[in-house]
C-alpha positions as protocol buffer text, in pm:
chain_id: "A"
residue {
  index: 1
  type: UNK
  ca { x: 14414 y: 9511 z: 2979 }
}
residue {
  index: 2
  type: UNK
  ca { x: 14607 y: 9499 z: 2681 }
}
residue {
  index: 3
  type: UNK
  ca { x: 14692 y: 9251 z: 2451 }
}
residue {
  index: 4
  type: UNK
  ca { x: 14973 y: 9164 z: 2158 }
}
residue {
  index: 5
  type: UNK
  ca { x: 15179 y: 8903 z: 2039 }
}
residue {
  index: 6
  type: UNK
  ca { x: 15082 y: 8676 z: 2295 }
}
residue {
  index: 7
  type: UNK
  ca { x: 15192 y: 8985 z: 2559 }
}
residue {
  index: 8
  type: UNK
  ca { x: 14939 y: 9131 z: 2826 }
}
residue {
  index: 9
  type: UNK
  ca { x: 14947 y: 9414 z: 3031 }
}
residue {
  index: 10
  type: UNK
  ca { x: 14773 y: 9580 z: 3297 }
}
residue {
  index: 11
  type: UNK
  ca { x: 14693 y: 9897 z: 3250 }
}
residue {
  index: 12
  type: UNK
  ca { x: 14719 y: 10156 z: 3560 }
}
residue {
  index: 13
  type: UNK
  ca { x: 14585 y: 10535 z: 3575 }
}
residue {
  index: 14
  type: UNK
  ca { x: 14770 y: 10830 z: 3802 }
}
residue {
  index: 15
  type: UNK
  ca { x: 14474 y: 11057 z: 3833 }
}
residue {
  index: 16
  type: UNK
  ca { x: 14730 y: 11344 z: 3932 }
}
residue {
  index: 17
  type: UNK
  ca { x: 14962 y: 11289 z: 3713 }
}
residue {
  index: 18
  type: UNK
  ca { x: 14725 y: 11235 z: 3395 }
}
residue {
  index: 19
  type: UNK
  ca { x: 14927 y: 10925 z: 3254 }
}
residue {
  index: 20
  type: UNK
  ca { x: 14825 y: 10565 z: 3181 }
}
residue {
  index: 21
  type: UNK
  ca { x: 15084 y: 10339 z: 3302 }
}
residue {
  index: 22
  type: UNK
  ca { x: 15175 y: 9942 z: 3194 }
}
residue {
  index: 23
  type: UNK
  ca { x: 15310 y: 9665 z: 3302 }
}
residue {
  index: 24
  type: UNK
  ca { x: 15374 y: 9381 z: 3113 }
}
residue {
  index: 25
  type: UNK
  ca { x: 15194 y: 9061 z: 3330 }
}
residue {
  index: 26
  type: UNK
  ca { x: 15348 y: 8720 z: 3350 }
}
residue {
  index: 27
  type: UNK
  ca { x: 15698 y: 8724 z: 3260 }
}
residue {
  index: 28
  type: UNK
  ca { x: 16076 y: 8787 z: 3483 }
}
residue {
  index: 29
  type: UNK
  ca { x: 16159 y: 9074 z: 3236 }
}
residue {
  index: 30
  type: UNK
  ca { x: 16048 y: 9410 z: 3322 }
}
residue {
  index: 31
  type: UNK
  ca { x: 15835 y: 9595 z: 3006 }
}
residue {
  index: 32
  type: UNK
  ca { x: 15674 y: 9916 z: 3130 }
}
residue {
  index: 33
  type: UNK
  ca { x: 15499 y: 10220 z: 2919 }
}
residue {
  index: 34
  type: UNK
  ca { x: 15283 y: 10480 z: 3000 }
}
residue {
  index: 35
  type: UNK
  ca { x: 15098 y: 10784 z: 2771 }
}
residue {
  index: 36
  type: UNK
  ca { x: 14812 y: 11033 z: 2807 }
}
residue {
  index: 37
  type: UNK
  ca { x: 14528 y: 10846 z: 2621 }
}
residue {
  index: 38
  type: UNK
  ca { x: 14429 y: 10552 z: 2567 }
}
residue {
  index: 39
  type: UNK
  ca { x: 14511 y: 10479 z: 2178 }
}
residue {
  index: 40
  type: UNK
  ca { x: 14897 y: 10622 z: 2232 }
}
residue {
  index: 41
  type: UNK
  ca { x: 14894 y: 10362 z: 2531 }
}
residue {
  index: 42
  type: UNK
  ca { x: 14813 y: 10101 z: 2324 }
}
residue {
  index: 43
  type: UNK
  ca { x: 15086 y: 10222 z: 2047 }
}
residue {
  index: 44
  type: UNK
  ca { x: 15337 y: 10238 z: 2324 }
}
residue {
  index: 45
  type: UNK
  ca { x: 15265 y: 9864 z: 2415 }
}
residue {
  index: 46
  type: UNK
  ca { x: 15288 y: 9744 z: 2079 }
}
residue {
  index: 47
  type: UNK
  ca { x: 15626 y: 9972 z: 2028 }
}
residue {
  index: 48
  type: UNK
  ca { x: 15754 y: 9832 z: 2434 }
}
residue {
  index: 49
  type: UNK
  ca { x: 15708 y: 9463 z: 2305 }
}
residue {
  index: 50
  type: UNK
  ca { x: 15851 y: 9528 z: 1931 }
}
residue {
  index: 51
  type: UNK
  ca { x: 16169 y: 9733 z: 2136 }
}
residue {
  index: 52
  type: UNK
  ca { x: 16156 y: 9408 z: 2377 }
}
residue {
  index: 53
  type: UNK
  ca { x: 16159 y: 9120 z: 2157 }
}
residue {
  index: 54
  type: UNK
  ca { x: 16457 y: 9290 z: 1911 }
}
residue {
  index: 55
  type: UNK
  ca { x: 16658 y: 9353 z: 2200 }
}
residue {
  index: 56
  type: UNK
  ca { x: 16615 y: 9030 z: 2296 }
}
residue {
  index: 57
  type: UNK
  ca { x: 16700 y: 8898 z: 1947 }
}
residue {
  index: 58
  type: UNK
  ca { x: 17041 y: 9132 z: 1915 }
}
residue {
  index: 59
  type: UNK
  ca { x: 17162 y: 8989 z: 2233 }
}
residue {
  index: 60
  type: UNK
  ca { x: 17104 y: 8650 z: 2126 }
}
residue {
  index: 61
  type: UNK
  ca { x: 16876 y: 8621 z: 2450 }
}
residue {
  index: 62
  type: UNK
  ca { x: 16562 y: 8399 z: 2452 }
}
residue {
  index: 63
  type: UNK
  ca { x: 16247 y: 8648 z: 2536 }
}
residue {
  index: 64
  type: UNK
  ca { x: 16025 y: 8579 z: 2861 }
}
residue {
  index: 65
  type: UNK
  ca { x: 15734 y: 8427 z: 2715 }
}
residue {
  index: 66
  type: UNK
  ca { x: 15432 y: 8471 z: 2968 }
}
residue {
  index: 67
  type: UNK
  ca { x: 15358 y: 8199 z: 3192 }
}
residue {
  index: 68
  type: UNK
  ca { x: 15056 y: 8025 z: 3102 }
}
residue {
  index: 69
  type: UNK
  ca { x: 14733 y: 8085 z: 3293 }
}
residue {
  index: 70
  type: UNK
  ca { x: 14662 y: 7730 z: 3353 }
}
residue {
  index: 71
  type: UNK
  ca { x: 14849 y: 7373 z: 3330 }
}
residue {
  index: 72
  type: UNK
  ca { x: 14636 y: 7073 z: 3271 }
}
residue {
  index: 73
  type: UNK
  ca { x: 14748 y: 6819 z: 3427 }
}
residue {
  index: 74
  type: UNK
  ca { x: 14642 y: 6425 z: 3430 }
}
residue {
  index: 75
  type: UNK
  ca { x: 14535 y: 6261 z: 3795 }
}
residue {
  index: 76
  type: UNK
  ca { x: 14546 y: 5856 z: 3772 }
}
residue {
  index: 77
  type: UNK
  ca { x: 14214 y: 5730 z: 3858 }
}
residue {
  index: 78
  type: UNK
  ca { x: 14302 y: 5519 z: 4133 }
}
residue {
  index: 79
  type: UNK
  ca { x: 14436 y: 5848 z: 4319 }
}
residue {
  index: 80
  type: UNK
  ca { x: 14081 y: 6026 z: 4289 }
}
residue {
  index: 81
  type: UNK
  ca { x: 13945 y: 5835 z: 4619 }
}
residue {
  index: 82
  type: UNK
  ca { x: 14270 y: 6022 z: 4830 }
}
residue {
  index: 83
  type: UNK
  ca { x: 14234 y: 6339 z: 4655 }
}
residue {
  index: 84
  type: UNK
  ca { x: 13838 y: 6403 z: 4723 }
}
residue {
  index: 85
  type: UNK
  ca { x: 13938 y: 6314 z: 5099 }
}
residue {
  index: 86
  type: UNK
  ca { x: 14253 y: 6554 z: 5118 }
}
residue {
  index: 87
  type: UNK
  ca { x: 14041 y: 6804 z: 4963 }
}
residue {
  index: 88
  type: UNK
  ca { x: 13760 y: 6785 z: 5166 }
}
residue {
  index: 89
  type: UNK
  ca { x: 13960 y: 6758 z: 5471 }
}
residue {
  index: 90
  type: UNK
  ca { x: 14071 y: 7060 z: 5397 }
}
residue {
  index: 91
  type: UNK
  ca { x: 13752 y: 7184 z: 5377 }
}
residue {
  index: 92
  type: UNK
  ca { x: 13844 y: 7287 z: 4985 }
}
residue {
  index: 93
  type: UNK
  ca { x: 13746 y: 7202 z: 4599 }
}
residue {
  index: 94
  type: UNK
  ca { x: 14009 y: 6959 z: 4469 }
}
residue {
  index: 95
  type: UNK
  ca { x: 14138 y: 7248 z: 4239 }
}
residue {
  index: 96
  type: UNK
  ca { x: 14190 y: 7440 z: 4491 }
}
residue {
  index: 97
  type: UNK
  ca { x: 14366 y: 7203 z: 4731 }
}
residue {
  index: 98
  type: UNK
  ca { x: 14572 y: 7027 z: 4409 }
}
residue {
  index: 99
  type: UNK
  ca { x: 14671 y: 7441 z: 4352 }
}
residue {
  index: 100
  type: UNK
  ca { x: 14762 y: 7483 z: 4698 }
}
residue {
  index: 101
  type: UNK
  ca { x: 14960 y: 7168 z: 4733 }
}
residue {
  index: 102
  type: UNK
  ca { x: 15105 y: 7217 z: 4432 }
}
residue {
  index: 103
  type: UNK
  ca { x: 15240 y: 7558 z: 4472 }
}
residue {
  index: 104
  type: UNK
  ca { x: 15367 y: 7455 z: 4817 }
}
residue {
  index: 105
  type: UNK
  ca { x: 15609 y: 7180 z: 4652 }
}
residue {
  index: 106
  type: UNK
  ca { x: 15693 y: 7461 z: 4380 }
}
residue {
  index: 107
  type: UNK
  ca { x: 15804 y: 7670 z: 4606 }
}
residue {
  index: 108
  type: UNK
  ca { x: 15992 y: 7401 z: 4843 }
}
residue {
  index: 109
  type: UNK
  ca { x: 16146 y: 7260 z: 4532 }
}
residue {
  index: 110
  type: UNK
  ca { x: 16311 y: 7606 z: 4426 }
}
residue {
  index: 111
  type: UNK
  ca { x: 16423 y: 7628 z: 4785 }
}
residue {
  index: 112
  type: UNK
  ca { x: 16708 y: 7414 z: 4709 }
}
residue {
  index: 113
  type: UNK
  ca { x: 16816 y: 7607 z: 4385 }
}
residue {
  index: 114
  type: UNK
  ca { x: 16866 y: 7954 z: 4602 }
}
C-alpha cells in the first residue's frame, strides 16, 4: 500500500509479466500505474496523483477525494435499549448491525436517484 497526499493505493504484482500494478482505493475516478520495482512504483504514484489533481484543476473539475474509512456518528441515549436488542437479534455487535442497516438504507436511498 501506498500512500500520498491523502491518496492510497493498492499495490498488485503480475508474476509473468514482471510489473507492479496500482490502483488508486476509495475514489469514482480511475488512477492506475504500474513499473518494474518498487521505488519507480512509488515515483509513478506520486507522478499519477500530481498528473491527476492538475488535470483536475485545468478542467476546473473538483478531484475525488477518498472516502473516509470511518464516519462517527452520534446515537441518542434513549435509542441504545432498541439498538442492543436489534443487534442482538440479529445475532451481531451493534457496529456491525448499525453498518449493515446503514448501508442497506444507503443503497435504497440511491435507488431513487438511478
Amino acid at each position: 500500500m501506498l500512500e500520498y497526499k491523502g491518496y492510497t493505493a493498492d499495490i498488485e504484482v503480475d508474476i509473468q509479466a514482471g510489473v507492479l500494478h496500482g490502483r488508486v482505493r476509495d475514489i469514482q475516478d480511475v488512477v492506475t500505474f504500474e513499473a518494474k520495482t518498487a521505488a519507480e512504483l512509488e515515483r509513478k504514484f506520486h507522478r499519477s496523483i500530481d498528473v491527476y489533481l492538475q488535470f483536475c484543476q485545468e478542467t476546473q473539475q473538483e478531484p475525488d477525494r477518498p472516502y473516509p474509512q470511518s464516519v462517527p456518528h452520534t446515537i441518542a441515549l434513549e435509542a441504545t435499549p432498541d439498538l442492543c436488542r436489534a443487534a442482538s437479534n440479529a445475532g451481531k455487535s451493534i457496529d456491525s448491525w448499525a453498518q449493515e442497516v446503514l448501508s442497506d438504507a444507503a443503497r435504497r436511498s440511491l435507488e431513487h436517484f438511478a
